[in-house]
Structures are given as structure tokens and as C-alpha cells.
N, C-alpha and C positions, 0 to 999 in steps of 0.2 A: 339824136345821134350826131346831130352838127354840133352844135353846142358841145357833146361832147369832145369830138374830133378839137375844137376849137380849144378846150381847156386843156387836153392832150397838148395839144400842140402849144398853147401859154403854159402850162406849168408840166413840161415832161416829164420832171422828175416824180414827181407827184401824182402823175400818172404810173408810172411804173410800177410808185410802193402802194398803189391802191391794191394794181392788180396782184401784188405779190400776195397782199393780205386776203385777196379772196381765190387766190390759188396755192395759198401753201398753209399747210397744217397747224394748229392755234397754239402747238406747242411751239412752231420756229417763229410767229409773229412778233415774238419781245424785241430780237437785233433788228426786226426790220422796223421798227416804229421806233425803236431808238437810232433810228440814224435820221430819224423824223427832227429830233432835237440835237441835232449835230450842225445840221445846216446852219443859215443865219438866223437870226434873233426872230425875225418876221415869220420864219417860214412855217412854225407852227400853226402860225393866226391862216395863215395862207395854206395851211393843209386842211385845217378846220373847215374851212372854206372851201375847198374843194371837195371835202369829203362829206359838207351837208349835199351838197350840189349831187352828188354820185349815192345820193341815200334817195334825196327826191326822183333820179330817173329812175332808180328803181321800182320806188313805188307807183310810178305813172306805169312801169311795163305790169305788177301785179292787177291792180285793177283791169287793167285792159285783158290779161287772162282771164278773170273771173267774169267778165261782162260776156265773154267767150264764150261761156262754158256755165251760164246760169240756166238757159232753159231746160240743157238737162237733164239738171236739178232736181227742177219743178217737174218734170215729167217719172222721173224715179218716184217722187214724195209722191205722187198721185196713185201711181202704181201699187205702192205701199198702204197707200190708206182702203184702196180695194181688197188688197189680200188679208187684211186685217180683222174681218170677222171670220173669215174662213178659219185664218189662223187660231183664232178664238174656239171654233167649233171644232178642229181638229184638238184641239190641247182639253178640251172637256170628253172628247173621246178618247183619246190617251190614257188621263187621268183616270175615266171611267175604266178600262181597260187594264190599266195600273192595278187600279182596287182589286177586279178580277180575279187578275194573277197572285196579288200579295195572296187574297181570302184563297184562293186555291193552294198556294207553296206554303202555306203554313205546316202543314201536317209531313208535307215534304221534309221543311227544315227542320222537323222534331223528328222524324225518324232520322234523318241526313247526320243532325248532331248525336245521336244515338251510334248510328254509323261510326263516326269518326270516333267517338267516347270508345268505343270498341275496339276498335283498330287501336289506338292511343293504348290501351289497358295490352290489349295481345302483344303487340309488341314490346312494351314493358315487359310484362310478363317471359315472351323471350327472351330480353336483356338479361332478367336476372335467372331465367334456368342458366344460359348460359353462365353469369357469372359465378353463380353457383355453384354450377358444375366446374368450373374453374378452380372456386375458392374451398369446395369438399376436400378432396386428397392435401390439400396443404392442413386443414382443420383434423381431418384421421390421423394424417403425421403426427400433427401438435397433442393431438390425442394419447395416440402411442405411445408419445412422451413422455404424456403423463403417466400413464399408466409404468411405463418400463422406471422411470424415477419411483414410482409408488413401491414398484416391485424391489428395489434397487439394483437396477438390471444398468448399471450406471454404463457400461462401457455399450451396451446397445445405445442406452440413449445419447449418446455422445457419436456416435453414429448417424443417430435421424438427425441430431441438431446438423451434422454435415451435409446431410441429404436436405434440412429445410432449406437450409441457407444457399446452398447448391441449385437446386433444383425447384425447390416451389416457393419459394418467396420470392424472387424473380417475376413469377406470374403475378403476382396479388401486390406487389410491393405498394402501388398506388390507395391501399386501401390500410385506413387507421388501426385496425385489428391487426394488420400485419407489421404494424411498425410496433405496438406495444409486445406480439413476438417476440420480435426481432431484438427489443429493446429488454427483454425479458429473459437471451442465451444466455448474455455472459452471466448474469446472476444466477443460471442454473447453471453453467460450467464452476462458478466459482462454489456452487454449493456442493456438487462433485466434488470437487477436489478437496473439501474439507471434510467432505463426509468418509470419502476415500483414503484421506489423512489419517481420520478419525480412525477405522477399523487399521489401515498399518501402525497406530499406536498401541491399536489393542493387542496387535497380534504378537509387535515386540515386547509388551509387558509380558503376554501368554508365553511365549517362549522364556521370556526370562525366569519366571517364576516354573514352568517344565522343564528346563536346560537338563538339572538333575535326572530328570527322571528319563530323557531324551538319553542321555549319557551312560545312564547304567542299563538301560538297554544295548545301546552299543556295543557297551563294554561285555557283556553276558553275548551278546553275537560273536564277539571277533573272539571270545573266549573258547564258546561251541565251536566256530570254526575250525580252532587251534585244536580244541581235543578231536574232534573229528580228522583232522589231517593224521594227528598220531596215531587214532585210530587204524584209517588206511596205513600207514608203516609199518604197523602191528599185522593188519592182514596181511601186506606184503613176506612178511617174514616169516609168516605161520607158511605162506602157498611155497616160501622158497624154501623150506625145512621138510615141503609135502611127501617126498621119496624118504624121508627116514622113519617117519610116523606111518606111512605104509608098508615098508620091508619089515616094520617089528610090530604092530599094532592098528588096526584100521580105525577100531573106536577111537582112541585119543584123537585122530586127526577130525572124525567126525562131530565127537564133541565139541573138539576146540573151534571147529566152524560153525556147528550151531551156537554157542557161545557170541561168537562175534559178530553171525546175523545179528542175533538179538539184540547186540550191543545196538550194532548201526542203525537195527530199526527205531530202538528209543532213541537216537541221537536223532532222527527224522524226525521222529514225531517231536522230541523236542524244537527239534528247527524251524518244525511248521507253525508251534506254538509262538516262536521270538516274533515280538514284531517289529515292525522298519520306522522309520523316523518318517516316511507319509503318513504310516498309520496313527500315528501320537501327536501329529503336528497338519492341519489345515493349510498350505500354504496359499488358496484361495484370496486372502487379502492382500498377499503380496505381487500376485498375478493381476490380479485386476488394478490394483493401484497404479503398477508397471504401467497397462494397455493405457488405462487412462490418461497417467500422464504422459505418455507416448501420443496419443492423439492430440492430446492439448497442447502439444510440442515444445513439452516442458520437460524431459528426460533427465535432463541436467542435474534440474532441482530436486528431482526425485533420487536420484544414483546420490547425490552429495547428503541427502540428509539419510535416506538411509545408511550411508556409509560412516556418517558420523554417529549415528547413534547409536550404531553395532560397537562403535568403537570404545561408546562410554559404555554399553553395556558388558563389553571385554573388557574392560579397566574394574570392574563391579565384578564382574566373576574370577577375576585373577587376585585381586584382594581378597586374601586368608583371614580367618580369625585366628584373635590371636592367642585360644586355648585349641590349635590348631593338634599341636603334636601331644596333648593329651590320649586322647584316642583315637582307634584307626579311623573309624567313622568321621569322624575330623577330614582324615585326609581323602576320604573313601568321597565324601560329598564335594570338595574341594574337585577331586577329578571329574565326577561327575558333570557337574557344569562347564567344565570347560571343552570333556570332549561335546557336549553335549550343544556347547557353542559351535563349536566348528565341524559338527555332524552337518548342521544349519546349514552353516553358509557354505560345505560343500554341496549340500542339496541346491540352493539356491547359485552358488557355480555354472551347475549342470543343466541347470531346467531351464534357465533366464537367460537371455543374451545383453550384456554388457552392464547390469545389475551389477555385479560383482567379476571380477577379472582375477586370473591364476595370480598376476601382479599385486593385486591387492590381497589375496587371502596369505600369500608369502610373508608381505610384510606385516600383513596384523600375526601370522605364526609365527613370525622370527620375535617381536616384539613379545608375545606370549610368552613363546620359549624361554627368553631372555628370565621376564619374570617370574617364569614357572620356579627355571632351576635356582634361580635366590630367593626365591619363597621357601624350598624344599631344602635348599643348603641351609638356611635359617633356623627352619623348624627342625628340621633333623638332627642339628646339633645339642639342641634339649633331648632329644630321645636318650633314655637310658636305663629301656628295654629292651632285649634285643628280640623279645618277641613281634614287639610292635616294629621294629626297623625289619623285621624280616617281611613282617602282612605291610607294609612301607614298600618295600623293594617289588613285592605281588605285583599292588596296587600299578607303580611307574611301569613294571614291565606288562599288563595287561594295557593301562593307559597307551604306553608307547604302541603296542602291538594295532592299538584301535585305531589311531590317529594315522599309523604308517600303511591300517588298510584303506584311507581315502587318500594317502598319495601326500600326505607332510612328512616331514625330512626328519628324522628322530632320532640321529647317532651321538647327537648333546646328551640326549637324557641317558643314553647306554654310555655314557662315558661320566656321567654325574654318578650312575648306578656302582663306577668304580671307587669314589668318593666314598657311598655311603657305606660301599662295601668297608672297606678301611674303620668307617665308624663302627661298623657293624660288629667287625673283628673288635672295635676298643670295650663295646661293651658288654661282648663274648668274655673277653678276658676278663673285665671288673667282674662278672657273674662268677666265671671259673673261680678267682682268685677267693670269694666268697666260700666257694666249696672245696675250697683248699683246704681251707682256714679253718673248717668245720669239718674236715677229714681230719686234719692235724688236730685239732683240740678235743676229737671222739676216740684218737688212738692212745691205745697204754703201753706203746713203747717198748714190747714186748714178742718175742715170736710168739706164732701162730701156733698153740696147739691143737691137733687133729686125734681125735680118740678111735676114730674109722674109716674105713673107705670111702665112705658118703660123704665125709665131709671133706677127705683129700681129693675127690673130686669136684666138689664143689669151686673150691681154693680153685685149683689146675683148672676148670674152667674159667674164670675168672680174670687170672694171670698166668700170662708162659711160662711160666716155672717149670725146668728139666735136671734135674739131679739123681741120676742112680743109684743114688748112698742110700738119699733119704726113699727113695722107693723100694730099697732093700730090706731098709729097719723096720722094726715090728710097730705094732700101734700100744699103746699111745705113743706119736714123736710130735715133733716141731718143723714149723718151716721155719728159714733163717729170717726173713723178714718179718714185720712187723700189721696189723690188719690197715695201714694209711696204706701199703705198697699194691695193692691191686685194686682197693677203689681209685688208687690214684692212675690208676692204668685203664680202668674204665671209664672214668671222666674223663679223659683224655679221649678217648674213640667218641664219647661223646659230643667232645667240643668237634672233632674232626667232622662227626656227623652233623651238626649243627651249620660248619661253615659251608659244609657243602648243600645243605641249604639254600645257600645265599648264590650256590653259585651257578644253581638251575636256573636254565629259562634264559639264561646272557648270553644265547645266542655266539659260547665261545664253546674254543674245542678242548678237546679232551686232555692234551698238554698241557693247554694253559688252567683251566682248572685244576689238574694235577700241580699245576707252580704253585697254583693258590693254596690249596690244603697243608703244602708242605711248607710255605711262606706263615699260614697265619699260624701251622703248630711251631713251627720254630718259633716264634712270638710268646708262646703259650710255655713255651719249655724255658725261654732263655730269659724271658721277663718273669711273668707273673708265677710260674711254680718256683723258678730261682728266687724272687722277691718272698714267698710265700717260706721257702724255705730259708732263708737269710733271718726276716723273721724271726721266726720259728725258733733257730738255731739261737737267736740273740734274745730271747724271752728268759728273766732270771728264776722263775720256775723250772726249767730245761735243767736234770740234771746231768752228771758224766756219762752214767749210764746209758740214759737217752742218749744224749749225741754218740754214740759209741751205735747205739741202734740206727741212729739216723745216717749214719755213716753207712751204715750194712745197706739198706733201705736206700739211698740214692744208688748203692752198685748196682742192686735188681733192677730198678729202676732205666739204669743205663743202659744194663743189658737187654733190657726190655724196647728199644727203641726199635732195632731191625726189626721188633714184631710191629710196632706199630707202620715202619715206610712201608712193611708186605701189606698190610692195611689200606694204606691209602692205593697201592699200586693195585691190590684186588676192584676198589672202588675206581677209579679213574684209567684203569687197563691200559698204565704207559710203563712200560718196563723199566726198573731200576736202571739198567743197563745205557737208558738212553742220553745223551751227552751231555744236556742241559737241565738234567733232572737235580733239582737243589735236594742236599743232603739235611735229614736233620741233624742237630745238633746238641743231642743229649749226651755224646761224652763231653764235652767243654760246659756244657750247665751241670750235670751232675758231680764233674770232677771242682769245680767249685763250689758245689756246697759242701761238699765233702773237707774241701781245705777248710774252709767259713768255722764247717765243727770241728776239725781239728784244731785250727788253731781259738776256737771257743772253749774246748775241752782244754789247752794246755792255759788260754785268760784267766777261767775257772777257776781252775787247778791252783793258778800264782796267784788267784786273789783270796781264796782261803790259805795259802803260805802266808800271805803278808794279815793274813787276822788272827792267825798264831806267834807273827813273829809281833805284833803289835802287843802280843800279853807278856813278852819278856821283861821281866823288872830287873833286871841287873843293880846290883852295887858297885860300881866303877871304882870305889875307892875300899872297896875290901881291901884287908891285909893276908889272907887267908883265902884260898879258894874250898867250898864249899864239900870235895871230895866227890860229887857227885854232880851228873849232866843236871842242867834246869829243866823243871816238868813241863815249862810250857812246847820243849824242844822234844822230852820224851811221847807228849802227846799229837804232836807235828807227826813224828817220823810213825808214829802207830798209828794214823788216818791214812797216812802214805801209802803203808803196809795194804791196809784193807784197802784203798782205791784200787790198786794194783794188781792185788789176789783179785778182783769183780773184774778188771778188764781180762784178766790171764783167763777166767773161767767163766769168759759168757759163752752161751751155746754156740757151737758152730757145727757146721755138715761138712765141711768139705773145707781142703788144705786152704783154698783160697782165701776163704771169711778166716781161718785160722790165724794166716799172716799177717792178714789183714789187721783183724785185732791187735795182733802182738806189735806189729809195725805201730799202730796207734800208740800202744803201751811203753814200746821202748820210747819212742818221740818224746810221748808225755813224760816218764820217769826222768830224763835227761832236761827235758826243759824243767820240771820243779827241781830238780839237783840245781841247776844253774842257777835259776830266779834265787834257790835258797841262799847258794854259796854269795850271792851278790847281796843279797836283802842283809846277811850275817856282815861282809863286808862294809855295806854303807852304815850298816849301825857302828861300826868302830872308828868311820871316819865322818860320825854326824859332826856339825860345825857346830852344834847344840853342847857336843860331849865336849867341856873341857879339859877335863882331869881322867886320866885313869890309871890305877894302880896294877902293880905286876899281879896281885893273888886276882884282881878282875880279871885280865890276860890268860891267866892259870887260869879261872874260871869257864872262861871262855874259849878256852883249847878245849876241854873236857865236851863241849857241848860241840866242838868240831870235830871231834873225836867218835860219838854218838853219829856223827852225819857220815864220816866215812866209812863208819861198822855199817850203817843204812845201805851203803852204796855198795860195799863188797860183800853183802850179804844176799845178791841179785836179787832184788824186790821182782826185775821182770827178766826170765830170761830170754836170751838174747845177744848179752851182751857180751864181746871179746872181753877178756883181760880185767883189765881196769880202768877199761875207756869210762867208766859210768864215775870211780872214784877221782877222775883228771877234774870232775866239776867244781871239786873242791880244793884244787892246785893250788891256786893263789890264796887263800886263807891259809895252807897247811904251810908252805913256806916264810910267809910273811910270820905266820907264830911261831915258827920254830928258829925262824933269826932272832925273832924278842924271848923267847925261854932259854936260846942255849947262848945269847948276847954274842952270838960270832959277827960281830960287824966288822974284824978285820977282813977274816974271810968274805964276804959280804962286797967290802969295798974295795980287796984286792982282786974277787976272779968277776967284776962287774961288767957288763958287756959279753962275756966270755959265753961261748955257747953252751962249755961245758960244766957253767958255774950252778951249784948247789941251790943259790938263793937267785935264779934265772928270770922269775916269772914275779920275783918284787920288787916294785915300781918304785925309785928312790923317791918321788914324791906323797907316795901311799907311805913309804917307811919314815919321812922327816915329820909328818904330819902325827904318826901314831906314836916317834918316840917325842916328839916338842908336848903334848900331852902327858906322857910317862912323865919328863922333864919338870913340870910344873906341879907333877902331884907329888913329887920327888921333895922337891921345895917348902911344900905348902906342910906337906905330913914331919919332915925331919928336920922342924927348926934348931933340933943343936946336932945335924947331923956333923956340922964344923969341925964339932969338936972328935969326932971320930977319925982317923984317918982313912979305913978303909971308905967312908961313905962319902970322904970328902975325895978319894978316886976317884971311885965312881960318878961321881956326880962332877967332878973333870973328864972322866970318860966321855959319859954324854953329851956335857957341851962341845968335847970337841970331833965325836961322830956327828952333832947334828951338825955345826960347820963344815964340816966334808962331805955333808949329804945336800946341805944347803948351798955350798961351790959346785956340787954335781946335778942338782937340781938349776942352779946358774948356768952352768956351761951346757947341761940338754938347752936350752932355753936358748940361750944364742946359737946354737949349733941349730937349731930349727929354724 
């Protein structure tokens, strides 16, 4: 310790970092030993050195502890070596002891592990009731799934698959069975909805392919319903009539109500027998398809395709064929499908929510409609029967009546019905015009004789014939007309009844079908019997006689007309009286055909004059007139004769037809005078004729002469005076200037009112003597030498130059 104190004190600092190094922890020793080599260059050798130095005191204090502390030691080790066989003997007891025990717990540890083998299984065995009973109800679910997909109970199993997913898959999700599940819905959702696809495919084909038959159901219902309403009307009217069929009769009222039970009760049993569009139509597919894909919250998809497909299926039933207006059945199948579409999807309207909306079935009807009525204006304009336009018009007005009892808008098609009506009427008329034509070609033009009272009744029924002459005279007589005048009177009531046909069920009133009947007979009178009779009248078979008949025959006819308006006014019970009630029109169509034959009777008449006067062979250049009229003029004026006598003595009854005739008669005698005297005229101023000699002139007066014996020998009486022989004025003066050659007189009183030769045309006279003039020339080449003829023939050139200065001076005077 001195020695130490001593190096302490020779090298303090060295002392210091010893002690730091054996009192501070061997992680801080590095800065303190490095500052070991900071010092001088020596002072390591001199740390060294003091640090073996402080190693040796050390080990001189070690030893001297252990020298301390040896005996001990030795007194332990000795201790030790004594307990040492003990310890021996006790570890061979032990051991023995050990063995004991193992040989004893053997039997222990096999039941012990049996024990625990047990326990270990139980409670396993817990684990899985429990899980089991966990994983049961999820496997019954999946179960009943099955089974409800087997059954095709799709909208149940769409259901559980909600309930699995929902509610017990949740539980089990942790287990593999439950993930193949799980992984296993959507492929059974998506097999739903194809399967579910599948059957709304089928069900739209099924309907489309029943639509027809969907439709004429319908239509046979809202038909029954119709007549059934009438029905009731009918009984209303019997019970409102009950106090008059009481105060006079009690049976008739009771009859007539047994009667109409009976009716109503087969109208029942009929009714029970119609069936409804559930009963012909399953819509099962379309309900469940709905739910389905309502749960699979796909609604959407479902509403758009069903709505598109109705759509082409309406595109498919509104397309006609196109031997459509062939037959009614044509049109009859045509309706049927379409109500038979929109029977549907008013059913489907009603039952479904948002399947189909009023919005939508509007516009697939307006869209219909549209095509409906250009389908039916199409086809309807080939019709041209009117039997079939009339089972045509049935057909629209039962269709409409069906459609407007689920509540579609139907006033198009009653206003199209106006349209066909119109057709209907054109080929009422082509039919009528037909049987016109075939009344006029089976009549002989002749009145009506009756040999007895049966048959003059028959006749009077027939036609309103009222004359008290002819019901005076004894039998056998005549009626005045002809057998066309009272079939023409009952096809007449006929077409009336026809049109009114067309004009039941239009839902219009009693005036206005009354405008109609009287609208399409005025049609029927003013067109087609006028046409039939124009015709008629113009056919070159037709002869005087005839029209002379046809004549007679449009007057009954006329007068026939008030009977036919009492007619229509008994059927439609709107009084003539009433202010807007259209009149017919059978005096303006009768009185025009009437003209049509008169003036055909007098075209006739002048064109047999001009095929008489076309046989005149005149010699223009005779010197000598013949002494006597030309035959083809004496056999003119003797046809004249007998035309004349057959008008004057066709039968009549009564003053009227009398006048009638004679007025005919006179007309016509006066126009063949005229045509004649003009036809005799143009022949003497043909531009053909160049030459004519005086004994031609002479000739030709004799045969004017013949014409005025015609005319004052009254062929028809009638006539004042000489009004009939005036027709022949202008030929009788013009000849009598050239036979008595007074051309001064002529040229002196010309203009004058009071002149002789008044009515001859200086241009008619320069023409007919420059012709004399030339034949004058041509015949008496030496008349030169003559003097009388060489006057005359100064005469004439210088008449015609004074005729030909007054032919000049009219000409600029005009």
C-alpha cells in the first residue's frame, strides 16, 4: 500500500486513469485509455509500467484471500465425502421407489389416456352436433331450392335464395360448402331468368298465334252485350205500352212478356256460355316473369322488352294480306287479331302495375288506328260489291263497339265509316245502273196491258198509279206507261233500302240518316238512272216510237217521286215539313231526259230526212222540168205522213199524255219542215253545184210545192194558220224571184219591211243566179245571135252587178 501511495503520488495522473478504468463501465474505457496516448511520447512505456505494477498488487491481495479461506474448504470437501454413500443409498432407494411407482401407474396411464381419448372424441363430437345443427337449416334452405327450381316454383326460389344470403349463409359462411353456395346463386338467378324468358317467349308466340281467336270472342261479347241492351229497350217499351194492351187485351201483353223472358233467358244462357279472355289466355307466364324480375331488380329490362315485342307483334297483326278485300273473312280475321291484341294488353293494363301504362297502350292505339284506317281505305277502295262493303261496315262497327268497351278512342273509325259509306253508295249505284240497263233492254216500249182486275192490281201495287179514267174503262185497257216504269220504282225503294242498310248502327240520328237516304237517292236519280236513261235514249236501235214511250214513262216516273220522299219519311219519321230536309230531285232528272228524247226524236227524225234527201238525183241542167215532184221527195213526205199519224194516235188516258204527245208531235213536224226546207236550200247553194238551168229551178219548185201541200195539209194538228207552211218561206220566195224574174221589184222594195222578196238573202240570190248565169253561157253558144237572149243575158249580168254592189255595200255596212 506504500509503494502504492508512492506511485500515486510519482505518477498521479496515472493513477487516476487506472482507477477510472476499474471504476467505470468497459463500454466508457476507450476515451479513457486514449487519452493514455495523448500525453508524451514516454508516457505509455510509463503507464505500462505502472499498470503491470497495479496487476501484481493485485494478485498478492488474491492469494492472500485464498490462504484465508482454505481450510474451509477442506472442511466442506470432507463433509462431502461423508454424505456421499448415504447419498448413494438414498438415490438406490429412490430409483427403487421410481420403479414401484412407474410398475404401479402404468395401468393408470392407459386408462388416464383412454380418459382423455374420450373426452377429446365428446367433445368433438359436440363441436360438430353443434355445427351441424348450425349448418342443417342452411342445407333444408338449399334443399328447398332445389326442389322449388325442380318444381319450377322460380319466384319462391328467388325468395329462399334471399332468405339464404340474408340469413344463413352469414352462419356457415366460414365453411367451403357454403362458398360453392354462395358461388352457385347467381348461376341459378341467371338460369331463372332464362327459363322465365323462355316461357314469356312462349306465351307471346301463344297469344299471337290465339289473338284471332281472343278477338272473335270479344267481338261475339260486346255483340251479345249490344243485342242484350236492345233487348232491355224493347222491354222498356212493351212495360211503357202496358195500360193499352190491358184496357183492350190482357193476353197480348202476357204473351208478349212471355216472349221476351224467354228471349232474355237465352241471351243468359248464352252469356254464360261467351268466355273472357282469362279463360282462353293463361297469363301465368307473365306474372311470374314480372315478380321475378322484380325481385332480381331488373324491371326495367323486363317492361322494355316486353314492350318492344308487343310492338313487333302489333306491326305483324296490322299487316293485311294482300287478297285482303277479296272476302269478308279477309277482313273478318284482320279484326280479329287486332282486337284480340289489345283485348291483351288491356288485360295486362289492369292486372300488372307498370308492365304497361294507359300511356303506352294510347300510343300503340293511335299508331294502330292510324294503320288500321289506311289499311281499310286501301283495301276498301277495290271493293266493288256492295254486299261485301256492307258485312265491311258490320265488321268496323262491331270492331269499334269492342275496342270502345275497354275504353280506346274510336270516333276515326266512325268517321272513316263516312268514307266507306260514300263508296258504298258508288257501288250501290254501279249495281243499280246494272239493273237499269237490264229493266230498259227487257222492256218493249209499249203500255201495259191488263185483261183483269188481278192484274190491275198487281200493276197498282207495284207502282202509284192514280187515274180515274182508266179505272172507269172496262177491261181489257192499258196503262200509259210502259213495264220498265214500276220495276223502275221498285228498285228504287230497293236501293233506298239498301242504303239504309249502311246507315244502321252509326250511332247517328234520325235526321241525319234521313239526309242520307235522300242525299244518296238524289245520286241514284240524277246520275245513274239520268245516265242510264241518256243511254238509253241515244242507243240507234231506239226507235220514235220508243222515245215517244220513254217520254210518257220519265212523266210517271216524276210524278212518282212524292211517293218515293213519303217513303223514305215513313222509314226515318222526319217530317217533310222539316226545314233542312233535302228535296229529291226527280223533276230536273226526268225533265231532262225527257228533253235528251225529244230532242233525239227530232236528230232521228232529220237524219232520216237527210238519207231521203241524199237519194235526190236532180238534173241541174235540164231544159224542161219534169211535170211532176221527184219520187225520192214524194216518198220523204209519205214517211212524214205515217211518223206523224203513230205520234197523233199513240194511246193515251188522260188530256195530259194527250198534249203531251201532240206537243211532241207538233215540235217534231216543225223541226223536219225546217231541217227540210234548209237541207232543199243547201242543196241549191252546194259550192259543188256549178251550173243550174231554169227547167232544174222549175223542177225544183214543183218538189217545193209538194213540201208546202205537206205542211198545209196539217200532218199534226195543232197548228195556227200557216205557222207550219212559214218553214218553207225562204225557198218559196227565193223561187218565185227566179220563176217570175222580178229582180227589179226585188232590188227596188229591198230592205223594205213591206217588200215581196223580204226573206231573200242578196247573197243566197247573187250565188244562185251567177250559177243560172253560167249555165246560160255554156248551153246557148249562139245565143248572140239572138236578140231577145242576148237581153237577157245583159239582164243578168247587170242584176248580178247590183246584187254584187249590194252584197259589197252589206259587207262594209257590217
Amino acid at each position: 500500500m506504500a509503494e502504492s501511495s508512492e506511485g500515486l503520488g510519482t505518477v498521479p495522473e496515472h493513477e487516476r486513469i487506472l482507477q477510472e478504468i476499474e471504476s467505470t463501465d468497459t463500454a466508457c474505457v476507450g476515451p479513457t485509455l486514449r487519452s493514455v496516448y495523448d500525453d508524451q511520447p514516454n508516457a505509455h512505456k510509463k503507464f505500462m509500467e505502472k499498470l503491470d505494477a497495479c496487476i501484481r498488487n493485485h494478485d498478492k491481495e488474491i492469494e492472500k484471500m485464498c490462504n484465508f479461506h482454505h481450510q474451509g474448504f477442506v472442511d466442506a470437501i470432507t463433509e462431502l465425502l461423508k454424505v456421499r454413500t448415504d447419498a448413494e443409498k438414498l438415490k438406490v432407494q429412490v430409483t427403487d421407489t421410481n420403479r414401484r411407482f412407474q410398475d404401479a401407474g402404468k395401468e393408470v396411464i392407459v386408462h388416464t389416456e383412454d380418459i382423455i381419448r374420450c373426452r377429446i372424441q365428446q367433445r368433438n363430437i359436440t363441436t360438430v352436433v353443434e355445427k351441424l345443427q348450425l349448418c342443417l337449416p342452411v342445407l333444408e334452405m338449399y334443399s328447398k331450392l332445389k326442389e322449388q327450381m325442380s318444381a319450377k316454383r322460380y319466384y319462391s326460389a328467388l325468395k329462399t335464395m334471399e332468405q339464404l344470403e340474408n340469413v344463413y349463409f352469414p352462419w356457415v359462411s366460414q365453411y367451403r360448402f357454403c362458398q360453392l353456395m354462395i358461388e352457385n346463386l347467381p348461376k341459378l338467378r341467371e338460369d331463372i331468368k332464362e327459363i322465365s324468358m323462355s316461357d314469356l317467349k312462349d306465351f307471346l308466340e301463344s297469344i299471337r298465334k290465339h289473338s284471332d281467336k281472343i278477338g272473335e270472342t270479344a267481338m261475339k261479347q260486346a255483340q251479345h252485350q249490344k243485342t242484350f241492351s236492345v233487348s232491355l229497350q224493347k222491354q222498356n217499351k212493351m212495360k211503357f205500352g202496358k195500360n193499352m194492351y190491358i184496357n183492350h187485351d190482357r193476353i197480348p201483353e202476357e204473351r208478349n212478356e212471355t216472349v221476351l223472358k224467354h228471349s232474355l233467358e237465352e241471351e243468359d244462357e248464352n252469356e254464360e256460355e261467351v268466355l273472357t279472355v282469362q279463360d282462353l289466355v293463361d297469363f301465368s307466364p307473365v306474372y311470374r316473369c314480372l315478380h321475378i324480375y322484380s325481385v332480381l331488380g331488373d324491371e326495367e329490362t323486363f317492361e322494355n322488352y316486353y314492350r318492344k315485342q308487343r310492338k313487333k307483334q302489333a306491326r305483324l297483326v296490322l299487316q293485311p294480306q294482300s287478297n285482303m278485300h277479296e272476302t269478308v273473312d279477309g277482313y273478318r280475321r284482320y279484326f280479329t287479331q287486332i282486337v284480340g291484341f289489345f283485348v291483351v294488353e288491356d288485360h295486362i293494363l289492369h292486372v300488372t302495375q307498370g308492365l304497361v301504362t294507359r300511356a303506352y297502350t294510347d300510343e300503340l292505339w293511335n299508331m294502330a288506328l292510324s294503320k288500321i284506317i289506311a289499311v281499310l281505305r286501301a283495301h276498301s277502295s277495290y271493293c266493288t260489291d256492295p254486299d261485301l262493303v256492307l258485312e265491311l261496315k258490320n265488321l268496323i262497327v262491331i270492331f269499334a263497339d269492342t275496342l270502345q268497351g275497354y275504353g280506346f278512342p274510336v270516333n276515326r273509325l266512325f268517321d272513316l265509316l263516312f268514307e266507306i259509306r260514300d263508296q258504298y253508295n258508288e257501288t250501290l249505284l254501279k249495281k243499280w245502273a246494272g239493273v237499269f240497263r237490264d229493266i230498259f233492254e227487257e222492256d218493249n216500249y209499249s203500255p201495259i196491258p191488263i185483261v183483269n182486275e188481278e192484274e190491275y192490281k198487281i200493276v197498282i201495287s207495284k207502282f202509284p198509279f192514280q187515274d180515274p179514267d182508266l179505272e172507269k174503262q172496262s177491261f181489257p185497257k192499258k196503262f200509259p206507261m210502259s213495264q220498265s216504269v214500276p220495276h223502275i220504282y221498285i228498285q228504287v225503294k230497293e236501293f233506298i233500302y239498301a242504303s239504309l242498310k249502311f246507315s244502321e248502327s252509326l250511332h247517328r240520328s234520325s235526321t241525319e240518316i234521313d239526309d242520307m237516304l235522300r242525299k244518296s237517292t238524289n245520286l241514284l236519280l240524277t246520275r245513274t238512272l239520268s245516265s242510264c236513261l241518256l243511254n238509253l235514249i241515244r242507243k240507234p236501235h231506239i226507235g220514235l216510237t220508243e222515245l215517244v214511250q220513254i217520254i210518257i214513262n220519265t212523266t210517271h216516273l216524276e210524278q212518282a217521286c212524292k211517293y218515293l220522299e213519303d217513303f223514305i219519311t215513313n222509314i226515318t219519321n222526319i217530317s217533310q215539313e222539316t226545314v233542312h230536309t233535302t228535296r229529291l230531285y226527280g223533276l230536273s232528272t226526268f225533265k231532262d231526259a225527257r228533253h235528251a228524247a225529244e230532242g233525239e226524236i227530232y236528230t232521228k227524225l232529220n237524219q232520216k230526212i237527210d238519207e231521203f234527201v241524199q237519194l235526190a238525183d236532180y238534173d241541174w241542167t235540164m231544159s224542161e222540168p219534169d211535170g211532176r215532184a221527184s219520187g225520192y221527195l214524194m216518198d220523204l213526205i209519205n214517211f212524214l205522213r205515217s211518223i206523224f199519224q203513230v205520234f197523233t194516235h199513240l194511246p193515251t188516258n188522260n188530256s195530259d199524255h194527250a198534249a203531251m204527245s201532240g206537243k211532241v208531235a207538233q215540235t217534231a213536224c216543225m223541226s223536219a219542215c225546217q231541217h227540210l226546207s234548209t237541207s232543199l236550200m243547201q242543196m241549191l247553194l252546194d259550192s259543188e253545184l256549178k251550173q243550174i238551168s231554169m227547167g232544174a229551178v222549175q223542177q225544183f219548185n214543183l218538189d217545193v210545192i209538194q213540201c208546202e201541200l205537206f205542211a198545209s195539209s196539217e200532218p199534226v194538228p195543232g197548228f195556227q194558220g200557216d205557222t207550219l207552211q212559214l218553214a218553207f218561206i225562204d225557198l218559196r220566195q227565193l223561187l218565185d224571184l227566179f220563176m217570175v224574174w222580178d229582180w227589179s221589184t226585188y232590188l227596188a222594195d229591198y230592205g223594205q219591211p213591206a217588200s215581196k222578196y223580204l226573206r231573200v238573202n242578196p247573197n243566197t240570190a247573187l250565188t244562185l243566179l251567177e250559177k243560172m248565169k253560167d249555165t246560160s253561157k255554156k248551153n246557148n253558144i249562139f245565143a248572140q245571135f239572138r236578140k231577145n237572149d242576148r237581153d237577157k243575158q245583159k239582164l243578168i249580168e247587170t242584176v248580178v252587178k247590183q246584187l254584187r254592189s249590194l252584197v259589197n255595200g252589206m259587207s262594209q255596212h257590217t
